[in-house]
C-alpha positions in Angstrom: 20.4 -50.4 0.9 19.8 -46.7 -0.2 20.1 -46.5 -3.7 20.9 -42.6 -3.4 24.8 -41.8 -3.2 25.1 -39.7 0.3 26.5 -36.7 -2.1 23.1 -36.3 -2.6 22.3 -35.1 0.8 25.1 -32.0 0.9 22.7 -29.9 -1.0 18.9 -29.3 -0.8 16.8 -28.4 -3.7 16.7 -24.8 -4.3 14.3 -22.8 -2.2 13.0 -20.7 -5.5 11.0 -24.0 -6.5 8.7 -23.6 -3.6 7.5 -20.3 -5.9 8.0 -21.7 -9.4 5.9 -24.6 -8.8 3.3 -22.0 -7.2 3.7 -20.5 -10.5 2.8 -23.5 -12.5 -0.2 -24.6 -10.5 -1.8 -20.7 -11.1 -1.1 -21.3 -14.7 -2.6 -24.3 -14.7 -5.7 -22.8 -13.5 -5.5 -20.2 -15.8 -4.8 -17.5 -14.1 -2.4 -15.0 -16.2 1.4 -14.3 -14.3 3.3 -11.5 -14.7 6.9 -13.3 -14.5 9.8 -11.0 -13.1 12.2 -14.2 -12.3 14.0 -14.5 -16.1 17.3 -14.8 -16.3 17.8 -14.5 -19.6 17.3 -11.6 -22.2 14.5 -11.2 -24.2 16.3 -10.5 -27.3 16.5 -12.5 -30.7 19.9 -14.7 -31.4 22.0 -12.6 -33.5 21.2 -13.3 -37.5 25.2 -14.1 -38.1 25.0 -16.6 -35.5 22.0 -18.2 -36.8 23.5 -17.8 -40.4 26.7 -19.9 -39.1 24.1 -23.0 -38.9 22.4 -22.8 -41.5 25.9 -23.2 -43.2 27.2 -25.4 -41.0 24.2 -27.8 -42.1 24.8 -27.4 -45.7 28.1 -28.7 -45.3 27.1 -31.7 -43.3 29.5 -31.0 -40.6 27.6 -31.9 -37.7 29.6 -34.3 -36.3 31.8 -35.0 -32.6 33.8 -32.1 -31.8 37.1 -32.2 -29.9 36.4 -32.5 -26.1 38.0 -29.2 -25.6 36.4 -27.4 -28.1 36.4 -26.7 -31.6 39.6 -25.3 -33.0 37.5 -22.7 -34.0 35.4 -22.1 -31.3 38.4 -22.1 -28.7 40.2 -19.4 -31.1 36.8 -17.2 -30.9 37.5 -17.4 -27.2 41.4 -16.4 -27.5 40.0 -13.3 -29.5 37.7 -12.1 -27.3 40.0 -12.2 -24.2 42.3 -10.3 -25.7 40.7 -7.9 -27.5 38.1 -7.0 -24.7 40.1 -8.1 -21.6 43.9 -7.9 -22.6 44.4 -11.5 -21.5 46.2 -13.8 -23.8 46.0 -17.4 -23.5 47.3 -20.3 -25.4 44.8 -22.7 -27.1 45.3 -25.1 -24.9 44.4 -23.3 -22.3 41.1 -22.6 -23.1 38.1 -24.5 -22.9 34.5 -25.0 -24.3 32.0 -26.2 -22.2 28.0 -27.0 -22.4 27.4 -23.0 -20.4 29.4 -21.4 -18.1 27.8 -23.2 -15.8 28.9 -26.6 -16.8 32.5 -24.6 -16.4 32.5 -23.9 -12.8 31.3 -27.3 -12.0 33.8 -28.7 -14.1 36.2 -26.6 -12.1 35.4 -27.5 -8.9 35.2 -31.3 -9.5 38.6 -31.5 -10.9 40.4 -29.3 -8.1 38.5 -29.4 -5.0 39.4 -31.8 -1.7 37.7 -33.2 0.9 37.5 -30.1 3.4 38.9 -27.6 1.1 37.3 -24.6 1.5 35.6 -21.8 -1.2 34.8 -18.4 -0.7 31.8 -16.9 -2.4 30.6 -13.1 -1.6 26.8 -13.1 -0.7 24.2 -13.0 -1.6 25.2 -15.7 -4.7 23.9 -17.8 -7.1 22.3 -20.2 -5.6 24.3 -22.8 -7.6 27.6 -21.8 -6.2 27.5 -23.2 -2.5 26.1 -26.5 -4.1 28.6 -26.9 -6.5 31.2 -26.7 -4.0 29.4 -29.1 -1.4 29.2 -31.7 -4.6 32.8 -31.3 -5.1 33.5 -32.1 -1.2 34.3 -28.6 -0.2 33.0 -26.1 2.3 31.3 -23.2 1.1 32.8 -20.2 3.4 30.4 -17.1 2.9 31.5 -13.7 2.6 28.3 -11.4 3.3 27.6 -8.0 2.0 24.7 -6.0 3.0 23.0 -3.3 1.4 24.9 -1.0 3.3 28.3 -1.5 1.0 26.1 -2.1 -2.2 26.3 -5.7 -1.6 29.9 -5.6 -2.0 32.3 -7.4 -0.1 35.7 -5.2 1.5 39.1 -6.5 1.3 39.0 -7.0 5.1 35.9 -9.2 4.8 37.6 -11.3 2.0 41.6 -11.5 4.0 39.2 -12.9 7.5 37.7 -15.6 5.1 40.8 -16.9 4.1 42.5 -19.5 5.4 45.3 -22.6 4.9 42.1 -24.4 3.8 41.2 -22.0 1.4 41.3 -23.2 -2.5 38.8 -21.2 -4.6 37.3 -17.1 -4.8 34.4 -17.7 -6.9 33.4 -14.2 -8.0 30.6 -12.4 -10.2 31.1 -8.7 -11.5 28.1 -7.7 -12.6 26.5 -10.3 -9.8 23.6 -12.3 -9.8 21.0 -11.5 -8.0 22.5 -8.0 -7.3 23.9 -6.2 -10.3 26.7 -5.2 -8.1 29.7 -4.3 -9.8 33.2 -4.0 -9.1 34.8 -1.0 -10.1 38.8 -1.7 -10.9 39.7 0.3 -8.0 37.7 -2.2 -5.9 39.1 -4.8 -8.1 42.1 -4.1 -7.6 41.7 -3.9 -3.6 40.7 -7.0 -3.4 43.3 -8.4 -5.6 46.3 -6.9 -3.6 44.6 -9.4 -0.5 45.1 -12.4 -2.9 48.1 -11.7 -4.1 49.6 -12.3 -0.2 47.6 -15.5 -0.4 49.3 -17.5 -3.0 47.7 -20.6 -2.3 44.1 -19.2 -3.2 42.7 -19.3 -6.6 40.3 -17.2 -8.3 37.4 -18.0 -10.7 35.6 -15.5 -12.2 31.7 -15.6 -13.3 32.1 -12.9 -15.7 29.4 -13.9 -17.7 27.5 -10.2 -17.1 30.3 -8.4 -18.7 28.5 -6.8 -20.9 25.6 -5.9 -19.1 27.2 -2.8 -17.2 25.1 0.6 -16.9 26.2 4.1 -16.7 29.4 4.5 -18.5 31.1 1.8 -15.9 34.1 -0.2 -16.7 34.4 -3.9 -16.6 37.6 -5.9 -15.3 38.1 -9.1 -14.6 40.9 -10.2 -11.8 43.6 -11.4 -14.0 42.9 -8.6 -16.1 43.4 -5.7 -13.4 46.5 -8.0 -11.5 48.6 -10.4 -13.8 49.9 -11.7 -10.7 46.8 -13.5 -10.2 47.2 -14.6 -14.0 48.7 -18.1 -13.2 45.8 -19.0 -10.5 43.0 -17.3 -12.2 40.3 -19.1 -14.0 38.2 -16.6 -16.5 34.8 -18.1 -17.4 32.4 -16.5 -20.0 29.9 -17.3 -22.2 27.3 -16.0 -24.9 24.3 -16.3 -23.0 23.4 -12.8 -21.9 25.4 -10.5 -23.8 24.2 -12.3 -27.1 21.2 -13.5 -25.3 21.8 -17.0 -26.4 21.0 -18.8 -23.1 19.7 -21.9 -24.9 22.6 -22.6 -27.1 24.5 -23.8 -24.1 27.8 -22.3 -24.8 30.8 -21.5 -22.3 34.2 -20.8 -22.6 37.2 -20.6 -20.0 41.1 -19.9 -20.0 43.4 -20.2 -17.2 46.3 -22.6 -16.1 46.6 -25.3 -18.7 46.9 -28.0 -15.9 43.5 -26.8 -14.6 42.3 -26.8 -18.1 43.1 -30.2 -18.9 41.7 -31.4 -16.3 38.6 -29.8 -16.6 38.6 -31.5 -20.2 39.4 -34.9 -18.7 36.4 -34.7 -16.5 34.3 -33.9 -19.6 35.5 -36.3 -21.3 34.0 -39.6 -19.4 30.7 -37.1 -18.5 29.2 -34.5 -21.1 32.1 -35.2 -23.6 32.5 -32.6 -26.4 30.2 -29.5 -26.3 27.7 -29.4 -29.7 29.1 -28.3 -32.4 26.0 -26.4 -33.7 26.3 -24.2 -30.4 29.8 -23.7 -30.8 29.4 -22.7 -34.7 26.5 -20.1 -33.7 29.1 -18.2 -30.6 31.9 -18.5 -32.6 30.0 -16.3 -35.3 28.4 -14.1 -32.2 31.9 -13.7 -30.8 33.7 -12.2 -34.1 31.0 -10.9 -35.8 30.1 -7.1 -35.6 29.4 -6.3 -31.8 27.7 -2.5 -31.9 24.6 -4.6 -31.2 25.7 -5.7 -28.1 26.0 -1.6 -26.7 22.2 -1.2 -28.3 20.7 -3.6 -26.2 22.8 -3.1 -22.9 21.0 0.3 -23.7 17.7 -1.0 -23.8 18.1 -2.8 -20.6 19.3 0.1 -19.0 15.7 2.2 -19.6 13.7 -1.0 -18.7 16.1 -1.0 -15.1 15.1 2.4 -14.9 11.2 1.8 -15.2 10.9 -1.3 -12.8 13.6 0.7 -9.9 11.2 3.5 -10.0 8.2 1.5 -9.8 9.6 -0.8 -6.8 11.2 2.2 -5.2 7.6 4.1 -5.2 5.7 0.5 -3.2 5.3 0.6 0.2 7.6 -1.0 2.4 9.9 -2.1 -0.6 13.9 -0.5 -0.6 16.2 -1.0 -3.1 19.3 0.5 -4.9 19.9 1.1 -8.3 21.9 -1.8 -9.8 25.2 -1.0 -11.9 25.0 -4.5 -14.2 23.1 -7.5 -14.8 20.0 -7.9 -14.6 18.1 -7.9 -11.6 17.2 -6.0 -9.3 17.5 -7.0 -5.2 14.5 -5.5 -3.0 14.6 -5.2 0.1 11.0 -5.9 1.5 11.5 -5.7 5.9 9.1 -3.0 5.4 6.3 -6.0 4.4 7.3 -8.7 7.2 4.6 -8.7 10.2 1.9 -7.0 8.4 -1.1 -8.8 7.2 -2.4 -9.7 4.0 -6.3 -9.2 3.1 -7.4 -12.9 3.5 -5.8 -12.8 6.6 -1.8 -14.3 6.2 0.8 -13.2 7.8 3.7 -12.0 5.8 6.5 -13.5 8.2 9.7 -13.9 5.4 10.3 -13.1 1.9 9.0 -16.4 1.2 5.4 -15.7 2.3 5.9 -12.2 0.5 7.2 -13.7 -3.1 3.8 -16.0 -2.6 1.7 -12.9 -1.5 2.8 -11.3 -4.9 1.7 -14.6 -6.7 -1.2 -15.2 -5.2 -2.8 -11.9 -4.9 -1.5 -9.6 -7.7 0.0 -12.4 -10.2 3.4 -11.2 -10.2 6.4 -13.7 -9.6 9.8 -12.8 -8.0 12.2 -14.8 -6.5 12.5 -14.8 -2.6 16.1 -13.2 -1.2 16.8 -16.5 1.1 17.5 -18.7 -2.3 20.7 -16.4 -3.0 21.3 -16.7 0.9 19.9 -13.4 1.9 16.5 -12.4 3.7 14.4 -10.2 3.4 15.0 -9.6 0.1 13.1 -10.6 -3.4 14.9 -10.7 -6.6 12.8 -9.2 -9.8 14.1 -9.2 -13.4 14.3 -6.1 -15.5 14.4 -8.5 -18.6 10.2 -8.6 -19.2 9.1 -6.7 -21.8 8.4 -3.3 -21.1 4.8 -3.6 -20.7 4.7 -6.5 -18.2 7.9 -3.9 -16.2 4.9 -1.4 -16.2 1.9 -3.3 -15.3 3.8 -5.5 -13.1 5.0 -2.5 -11.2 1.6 -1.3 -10.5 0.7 -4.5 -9.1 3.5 -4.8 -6.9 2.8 -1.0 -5.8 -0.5 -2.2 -4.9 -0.3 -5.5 -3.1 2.3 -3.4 -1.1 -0.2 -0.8 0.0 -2.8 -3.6 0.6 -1.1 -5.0 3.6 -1.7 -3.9 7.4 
C-alpha cells in the first residue's frame, strides 16, 4: 500500500530548487554567491514592533490566542483597510493567519470543489497553481506577455471564465513581475466580473506598498464595491514592514468565507502566535512615514540592477512599477554556447550558467510558468546589485 495520499501527486516540487540546491552545494565548497533570488526586504523590523514584545513578555501574556486572531490584532487589520483602502469590515470578518500565505491556502481549502476551476494571470507565484490542485481545483491560466507588461486584458480574463469558474486569484504589484494595475485597468477588469456573479476574487495584495513612481494602489473591492460581497482582501506585514519571518497575515471578506477559513485553522495550525500578532499590530498603527523611506530606497536599487541587466547582452527587460523583482527576458542567451562548452538551451541552463560561472543566483522564468525568462531581486544590498550586475554583464558577453 502507498503510504503517500494521491493529493500528493497533483503538484511537483518547484522547479526553483533545481538552482537553490545548486546554490548550496557551491556554498558548500566555498565558493562565494552573489544571491539575487530574496523575496524579502533587507530592512530591520520596525523598533515599535519589537518594542510591542518586549512588553508583551513583561506581562507574561504569551499564551493561546483566539483562532481568528487577537481582538487586537484583527482591529489593527480593520484600521488599515479602511484608512489605506476605504474598506470597512466587521471583526468578524477578518482574519489572522500564520502569512498571507497560510490565507490563500486557507481559502482555497475551505471553498474549492472537485473540478472547480481558478484563474491566475501568468506568470504567478509558483504557489498559486499548487494551491488550487491541493484543494481539488483546476488552475486555468491567463498569460500575459511582455508585450502588455505582463498584464492580463479584460478580454483575456471574460475567455477564461466559465460555469466552472470559482476563484480570480490576483497580485497588484505581482510576483515575479512588479506589474501593477493601475485603477483604470482595475477597474476594466472589474466591470468583466461584475457580469460574472458567480466568480470570486482574492486579492494578494501583499506588495501594496512597494509601488514606484508616484503610482496608485487599488485593490478590487476597493475600486468596485460590487465585488465587495465576493471579494477576499489578503495582506500582511511581510514586505512593507519587512517582517517576513514573523509570519503574520490578515484577510477580510464575506464572514461565511471567513469562518470557514477559521474552522479549517482550527483542527490545523490553530491560532496564529501571539508574539507575531503583538509585533504587526504595533507595525500596523504605529507611525508609517517609514514605510515611504524605504519604498524609496528600493526604488534607486531597482534603478541600479534594470540598468545593469538592460546593458548585458542578450538580456531584455522592462522597468517594473512595484514589488520587487525584476523579470528578464534572456531568448537572446538560448542556443549560444557557454566557455566549457554547454549549451544554453532554456532559462534553466541559463540561471545555472549564472551560478556556475559568474556566482550570481536568479530564479529561472519556467517556475512562475513563463520561459525564457529569469527572475532577479532588487532587494540585495546595493553592493552585491552592483557587482552582481557586472557579472551578469559578463557571463552574457562570454557566450557564443
Amino acid at each position: 500500500m502507498d503510504i503517500l495520499a494521491p493529493r500528493m501527486s497533483r503538484f511537483k516540487p518547484s522547479p526553483s530548487q533545481v538552482a537553490s540546491a545548486r546554490v548550496r552545494e557551491l556554498q558548500a565548497e566555498g565558493h562565494t554567491i552573489i544571491k539575487l533570488t530574496a523575496g524579502e526586504p533587507d530592512f530591520p523590523t520596525p523598533d515599535n514592533a519589537k518594542q510591542a514584545v518586549m512588553d508583551l513578555m513583561d506581562r507574561n501574556e504569551i499564551r493561546y490566542g483566539p483562532i481568528n486572531g487577537t481582538q487586537e490584532m484583527r482591529e489593527a487589520a480593520q484600521l488599515k483597510f479602511k484608512r489605506e483602502n476605504g474598506l470597512h469590515y466587521d471583526l468578524d470578518q477578518i482574519t489572522v493567519c500564520a502569512g498571507t500565505k497560510q490565507i490563500l491556502f486557507n481559502a482555497l481549502m475551505a471553498t474549492v470543489h472537485e473540478g472547480d476551476e481558478v484563474v491566475i494571470p501568468g506568470p504567478y507565484w509558483a504557489s498559486y497553481p499548487d494551491m488550487t490542485r491541493l484543494a481539488g481545483g483546476t488552475p486555468v491560466i491567463v498569460s500575459a506577455g511582455q508585450n502588455n507588461q505582463f498584464k492580463i486584458r479584460p478580454e483575456q480574463l471574460a475567455e477564461a471564465i466559465t460555469d466552472k469558474t470559482k476563484w480570480l486569484i490576483f497580485c497588484s504589484p505581482g510576483n515575479p513581475t512588479g506589474a501593477t494595475y493601475s485603477p483604470e485597468e482595475m477597474r476594466a477588469l472589474a466591470d468583466v466580473l461584475v457580469k460574472h456573479p458567480h466568480v470570486h476574487i482574492l486579492t494578494d495584495d501583499v506588495y501594496e506598498h512597494l509601488i514606484y513612481d508616484g503610482r496608485e494602489f487599488s485593490t478590487f473591492a476597493q475600486v468596485e464595491p460590487q465585488l465587495y460581497d465576493r471579494t477576499v482582501t489578503c495582506n500582511g506585514v511581510s514586505k512593507a514592514y519587512s517582517m517576513t519571518g514573523w509570519r503574520l497575515g490578515y484577510a477580510g471578506g464575506p464572514k461565511e468565507i471567513i469562518s470557514a477559513m477559521a474552522k479549517l485553522q482550527s483542527q490545523s495550525a490553530s491560532g496564529v502566535s501571539v508574539v507575531g500578532q503583538a509585533a504587526a499590530v504595533a507595525a500596523l498603527t504605529g507611525p508609517q512615514e517609514f514605510v515611504k523611506e524605504r519604498t524609496a530606497n528600493l526604488q534607486r536599487r531597482r534603478d541600479m540592477l534594470f540598468e545593469k541587466l538592460s546593458a548585458a547582452e542578450g538580456l531584455s527587460c522592462d522597468l517594473p512599477e512595484g514589488a520587487m523583482y525584476i523579470f528578464c527576458c534572456c531568448a537572446g542567451t538560448i542556443g549560444k554556447r557557454a566557455p566549457d562548452g554547454r549549451v544554453i538551451e532554456n532559462d534553466t541552463d541559463f540561471a545555472l550558467y549564472l551560478l556556475d560561472s559568474v556566482g550570481v543566483a536568479v530564479v529561472q522564468g519556467v517556475a512562475y510558468g513563463l520561459s525564457p525568462y529569469f527572475r532577479a531581486s532588487f532587494v540585495a544590498p546595493e553592493e552585491d546589485i552592483e557587482k552582481g550586475g557586472d557579472l551578469i554583464q559578463e557571463a552574457c558577453a562570454a557566450l557564443r
